[in-house]
C-alpha atoms as one frame of an Amber mdcrd trajectory, in Angstrom:
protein
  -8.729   3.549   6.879 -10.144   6.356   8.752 -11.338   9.331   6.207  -8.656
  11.986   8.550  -5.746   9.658   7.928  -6.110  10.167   4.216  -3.321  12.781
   3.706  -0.809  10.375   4.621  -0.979   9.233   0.971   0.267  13.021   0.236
   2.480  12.906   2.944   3.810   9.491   1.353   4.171  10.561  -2.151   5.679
  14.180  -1.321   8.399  12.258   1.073   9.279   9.614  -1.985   9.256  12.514
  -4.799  11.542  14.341  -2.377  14.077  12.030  -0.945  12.998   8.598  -1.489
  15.068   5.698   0.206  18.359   7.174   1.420  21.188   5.151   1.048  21.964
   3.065   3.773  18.808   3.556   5.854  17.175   0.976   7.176  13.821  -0.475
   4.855  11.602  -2.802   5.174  12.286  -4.937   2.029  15.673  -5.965   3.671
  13.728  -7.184   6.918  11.503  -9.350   4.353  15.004 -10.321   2.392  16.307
 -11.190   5.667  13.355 -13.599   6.404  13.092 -14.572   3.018  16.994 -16.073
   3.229  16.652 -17.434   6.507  13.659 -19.806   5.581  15.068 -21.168   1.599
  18.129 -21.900   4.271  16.434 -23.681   6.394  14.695 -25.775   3.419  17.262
 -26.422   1.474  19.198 -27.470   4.716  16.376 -29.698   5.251  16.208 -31.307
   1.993  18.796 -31.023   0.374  22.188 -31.179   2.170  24.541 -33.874   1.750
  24.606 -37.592   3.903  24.530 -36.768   7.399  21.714 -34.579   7.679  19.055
 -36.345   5.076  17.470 -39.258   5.656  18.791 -42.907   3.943  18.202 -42.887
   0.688  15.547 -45.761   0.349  13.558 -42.833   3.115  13.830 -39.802   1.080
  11.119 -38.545  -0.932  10.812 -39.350  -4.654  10.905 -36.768  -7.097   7.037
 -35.505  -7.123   6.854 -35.833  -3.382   9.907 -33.658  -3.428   8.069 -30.951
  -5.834   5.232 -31.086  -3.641   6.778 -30.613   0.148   8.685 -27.412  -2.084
   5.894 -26.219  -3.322   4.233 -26.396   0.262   6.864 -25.027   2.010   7.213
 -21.901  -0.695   3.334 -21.458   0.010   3.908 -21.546   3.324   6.678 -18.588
   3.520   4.361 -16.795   0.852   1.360 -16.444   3.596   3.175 -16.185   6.557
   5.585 -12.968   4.993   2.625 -11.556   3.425   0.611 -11.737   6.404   3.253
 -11.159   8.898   4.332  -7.931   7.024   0.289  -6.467   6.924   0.198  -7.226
  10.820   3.938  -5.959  11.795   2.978  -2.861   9.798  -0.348  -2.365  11.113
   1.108  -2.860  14.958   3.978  -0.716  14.237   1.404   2.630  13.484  -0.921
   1.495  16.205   1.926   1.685  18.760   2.813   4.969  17.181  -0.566   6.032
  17.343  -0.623   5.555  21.319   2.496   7.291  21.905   1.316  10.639  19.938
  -1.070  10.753  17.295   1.435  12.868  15.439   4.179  10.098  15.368   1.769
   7.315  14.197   1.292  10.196  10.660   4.714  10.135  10.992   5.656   6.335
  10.780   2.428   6.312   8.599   4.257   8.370   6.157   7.687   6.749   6.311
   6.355   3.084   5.819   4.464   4.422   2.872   6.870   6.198   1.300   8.883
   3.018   1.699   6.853   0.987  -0.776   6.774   3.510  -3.079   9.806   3.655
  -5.979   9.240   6.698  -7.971  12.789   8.483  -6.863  14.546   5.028  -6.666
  13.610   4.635 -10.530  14.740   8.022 -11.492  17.767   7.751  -9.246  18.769
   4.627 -11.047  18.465   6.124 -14.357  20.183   9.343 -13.601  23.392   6.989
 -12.010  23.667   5.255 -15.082  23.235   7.851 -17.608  25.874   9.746 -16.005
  28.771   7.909 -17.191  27.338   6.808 -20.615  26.514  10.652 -21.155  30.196
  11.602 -21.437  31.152   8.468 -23.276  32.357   5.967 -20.607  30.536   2.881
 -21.153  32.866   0.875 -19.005  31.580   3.134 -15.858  27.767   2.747 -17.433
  27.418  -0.951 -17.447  28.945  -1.717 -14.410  26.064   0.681 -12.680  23.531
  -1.038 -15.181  24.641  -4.270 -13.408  23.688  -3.047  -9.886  20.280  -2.635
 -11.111  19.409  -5.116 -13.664  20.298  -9.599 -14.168  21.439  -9.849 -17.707
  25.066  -9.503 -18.297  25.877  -5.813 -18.970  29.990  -6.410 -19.500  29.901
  -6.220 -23.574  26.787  -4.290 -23.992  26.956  -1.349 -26.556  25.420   1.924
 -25.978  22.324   1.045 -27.288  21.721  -2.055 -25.888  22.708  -0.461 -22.383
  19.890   2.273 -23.232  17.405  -0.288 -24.338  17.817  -2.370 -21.436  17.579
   0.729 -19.121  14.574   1.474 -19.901  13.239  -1.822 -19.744  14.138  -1.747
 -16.250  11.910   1.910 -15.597   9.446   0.541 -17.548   8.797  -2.817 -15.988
   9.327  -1.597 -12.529   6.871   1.228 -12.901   4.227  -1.332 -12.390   5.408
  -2.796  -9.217   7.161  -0.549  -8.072   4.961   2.265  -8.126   1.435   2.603
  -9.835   0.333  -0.915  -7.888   1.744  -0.235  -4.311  -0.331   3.175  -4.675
  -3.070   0.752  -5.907  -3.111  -1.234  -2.944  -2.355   1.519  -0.882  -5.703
   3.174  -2.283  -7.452  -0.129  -1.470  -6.641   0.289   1.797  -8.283   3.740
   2.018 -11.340   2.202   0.219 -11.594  -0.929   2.439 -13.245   0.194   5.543
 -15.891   2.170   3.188 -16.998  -0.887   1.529 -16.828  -2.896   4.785 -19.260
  -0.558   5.717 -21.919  -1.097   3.018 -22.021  -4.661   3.834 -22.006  -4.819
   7.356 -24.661  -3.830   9.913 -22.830  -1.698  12.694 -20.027   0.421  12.652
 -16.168  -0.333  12.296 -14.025  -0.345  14.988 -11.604   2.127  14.263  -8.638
   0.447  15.959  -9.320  -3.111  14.035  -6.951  -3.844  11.301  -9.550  -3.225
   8.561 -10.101   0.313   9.614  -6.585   1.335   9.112  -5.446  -0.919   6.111
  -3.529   1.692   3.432  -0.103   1.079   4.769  -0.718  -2.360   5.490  -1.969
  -3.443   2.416   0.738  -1.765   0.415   3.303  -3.423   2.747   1.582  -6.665
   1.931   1.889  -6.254  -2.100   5.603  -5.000  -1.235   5.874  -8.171   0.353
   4.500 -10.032  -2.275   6.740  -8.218  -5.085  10.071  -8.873  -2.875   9.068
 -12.233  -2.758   8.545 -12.500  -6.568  11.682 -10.807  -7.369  13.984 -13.020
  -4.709  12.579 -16.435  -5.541  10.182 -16.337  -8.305  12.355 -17.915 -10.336
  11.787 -20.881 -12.967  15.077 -21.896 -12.631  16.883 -23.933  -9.847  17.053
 -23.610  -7.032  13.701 -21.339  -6.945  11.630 -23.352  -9.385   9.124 -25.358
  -6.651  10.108 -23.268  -3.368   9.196 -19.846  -5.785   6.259 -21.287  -7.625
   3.651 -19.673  -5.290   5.429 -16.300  -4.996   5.592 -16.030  -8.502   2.131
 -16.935  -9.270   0.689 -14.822  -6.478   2.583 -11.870  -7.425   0.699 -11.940
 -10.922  -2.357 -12.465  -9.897  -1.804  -9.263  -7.386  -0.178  -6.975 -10.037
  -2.674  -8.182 -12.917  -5.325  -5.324 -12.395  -2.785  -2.681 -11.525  -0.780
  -3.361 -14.432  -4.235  -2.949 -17.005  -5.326   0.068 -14.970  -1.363   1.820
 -15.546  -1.588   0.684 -19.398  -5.220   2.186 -19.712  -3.809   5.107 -17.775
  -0.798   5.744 -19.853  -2.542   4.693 -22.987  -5.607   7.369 -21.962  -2.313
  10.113 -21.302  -1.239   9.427 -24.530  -4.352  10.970 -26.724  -3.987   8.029
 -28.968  -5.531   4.758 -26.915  -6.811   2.800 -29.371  -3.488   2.682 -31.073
  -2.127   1.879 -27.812  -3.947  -0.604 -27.175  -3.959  -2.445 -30.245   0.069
  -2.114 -29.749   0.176  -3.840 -26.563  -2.512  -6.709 -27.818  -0.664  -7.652
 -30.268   3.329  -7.645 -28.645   2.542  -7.837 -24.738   0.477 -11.243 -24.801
   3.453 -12.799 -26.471   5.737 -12.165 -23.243   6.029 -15.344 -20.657   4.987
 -12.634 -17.993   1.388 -11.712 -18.268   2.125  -8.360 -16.589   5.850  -6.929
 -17.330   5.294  -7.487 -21.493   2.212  -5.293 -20.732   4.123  -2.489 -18.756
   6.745  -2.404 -21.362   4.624  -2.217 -23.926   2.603   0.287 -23.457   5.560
   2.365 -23.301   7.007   1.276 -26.046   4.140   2.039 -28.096   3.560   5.356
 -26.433   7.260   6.466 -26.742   7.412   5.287 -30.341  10.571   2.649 -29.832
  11.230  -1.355 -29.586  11.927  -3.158 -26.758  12.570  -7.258 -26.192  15.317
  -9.064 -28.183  18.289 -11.008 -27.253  19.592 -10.497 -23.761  22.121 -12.926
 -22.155  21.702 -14.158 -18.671  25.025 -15.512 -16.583  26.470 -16.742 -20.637
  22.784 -18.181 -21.349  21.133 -16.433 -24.050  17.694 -15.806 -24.012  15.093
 -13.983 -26.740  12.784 -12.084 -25.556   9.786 -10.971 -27.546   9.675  -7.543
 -29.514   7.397  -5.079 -28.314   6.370  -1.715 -29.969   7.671  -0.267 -33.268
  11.239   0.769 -33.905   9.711   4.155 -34.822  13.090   6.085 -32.983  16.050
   5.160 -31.633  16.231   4.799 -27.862  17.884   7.827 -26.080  18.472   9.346
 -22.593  15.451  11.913 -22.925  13.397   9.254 -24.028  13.928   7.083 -20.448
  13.205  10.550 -19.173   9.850  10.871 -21.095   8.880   7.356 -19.478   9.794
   8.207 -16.056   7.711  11.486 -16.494   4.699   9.117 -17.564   5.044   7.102
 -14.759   4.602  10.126 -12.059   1.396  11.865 -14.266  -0.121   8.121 -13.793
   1.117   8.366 -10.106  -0.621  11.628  -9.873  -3.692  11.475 -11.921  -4.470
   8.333  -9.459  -3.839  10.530  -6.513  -5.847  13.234  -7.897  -8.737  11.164
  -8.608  -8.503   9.296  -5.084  -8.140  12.911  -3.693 -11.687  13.929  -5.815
 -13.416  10.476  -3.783 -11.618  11.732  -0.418 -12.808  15.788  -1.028 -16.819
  14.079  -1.902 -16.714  11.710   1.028 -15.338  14.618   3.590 -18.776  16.623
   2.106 -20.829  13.788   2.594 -20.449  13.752   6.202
């Protein structure tokens, strides 16, 4: 990423803050949905279709070889989207780019913006406290339903609170602080290319331009997580990649937005201790963390018993039932979310305002 093209990041994060993803406009998670379906399709047509289309029995793979071709062909879709997606992006600016410089900052922007959440969250949030504000909780939990997977049709008031802000909480990671993370990466890329190399960068190679790209890639990696990385059939061998990529990718945003928040909070060491002790017990080693820390921060308790298409399932508890959870509380996280959004930016805008006086 060239030092000039830097403002696109506050081109990006004014254009989400402002507008966000307007419904019904095109984006590029539902060209990676789209390509996601089409290949578990064509798997599961291959392997698992009924007498006709599968080889004779005594031909088919056995149970472990059956894992394993999954596993390889979920790894395979993994790459290629990830990779395909940094590369599409990247070509789609550079075309831009040699039309008018002006309309590569412009797609720049868009594609950015794109991978960012920030309004989406808050959108989500205000749509279902609307109805549950003036008592209809019919209305609330069937918007809850559009944005979360447990069942929402006999959920009280608080339970349809609690599990709201679960959903800001957990998606503040991914859906926000590490796309910026990535995106940031992609800024600081070609600078640290350029301490270990010899000559100069090109500046139309892929590594000289890599914050959109790179963000694109971890949205790819997140939409991938989110559509297959699932434990349970039919996901559990074609997702097992996806799912363990995505945590390895989110894994260092997620500790940087709980030292963040935790650092925001003016009590860290509380914070911390908080999140040590009720985040590690969560399957996921990054969405106990992300709800944690605001649980602690916001003084409330998140986890329990949720129920999942009529299965129940316990989750663990994190934080301390210090208040009850309430509207302006899910407000109070969203708000923590953009000064952790911002204080990044701020601090990436500090390295961008030293490097411009270095030159």
């Amino acid at each position: 990423m060239m030092p000039d093209e830097f403002p696109v990041l506050i081109l990006a994060a004014v254009l989400d803050y402002s507008i966000g993803d307007p419904w019904g406009w095109p984006h590029p998670v539902q060209a990676m949905g789209w390509a996601i379906d089409r290949y578990t399709r064509l798997v599961f047509n291959i392997w698992n279709n009924p007498a006709g289309k599968m080889p004779e029995a005594a031909d088919r793979p056995s149970g472990e070889q059956h894992k394993l071709l999954l596993r390889c062909a979920g790894t395979i879709l993994a790459i290629g989207l990830i990779l395909g997606s940094y590369t599409v992006s990247w070509s789609i600016v550079q075309a831009g780019s040699w039309v008018h410089p002006l309309l590569g900052i412009a797609l720049d922007t868009i594609l950015l913006a794109s991978c960012f959440a920030g309004r989406s969250l808050r959108a989500a949030a205000e749509d279902v406290l609307a109805p549950l504000n003036v008592g209809d909780l019919v209305k609330a939990r069937e918007r809850l339903s559009l944005y979360v997977g447990r069942d929402t049709e006999n959920l009280s008031e608080p339970e349809i609170l609690r599990a709201l802000l679960e959903t800001v909480t957990e998606n503040a990671v991914d859906g926000v602080t590490a796309p910026l993370f990535y995106a940031l990466l992609g800024f600081a890329l070609p600078h640290l290319l350029l301490s270990v190399t010899a000559g100069p960068i090109d500046p139309n190679s892929m590594w000289a331009s890599a914050i959109v790209p790179l963000a694109i890639a971890y949205k790819a990696a997140s939409t991938l997580d989110s559509t297959i990385g699932y434990k349970e059939a039919p996901y559990t061998d074609l997702g097992w990649f996806s799912a363990k990529l995505e945590d390895v990718l989110t894994w260092i945003p997620c500790r940087l937005t709980v030292i963040t928040l935790a650092l925001i909070s003016g009590k860290p060491i509380y914070i911390w201790q908080i999140c040590q002790r009720d985040a590690v017990k969560d399957a996921s080693p990054n969405s106990g963390w992300s709800e944690c820390v605001y649980a602690a921060i916001l003084g409330v308790q998140l986890g329990g018993t949720n129920s999942y298409r009529g299965v129940i399932k316990h989750k663990p508890l994190l934080g301390e039932p210090i208040h009850p959870i309430a509207a302006p509380l899910i407000g109070q996280a969203l708000q923590l979310t953009r000064y952790c959004f911002l204080i990044w930016l701020g601090l990436s805008l500090l390295f961008y305002t030293l490097l411009c006086l270095s030159c």
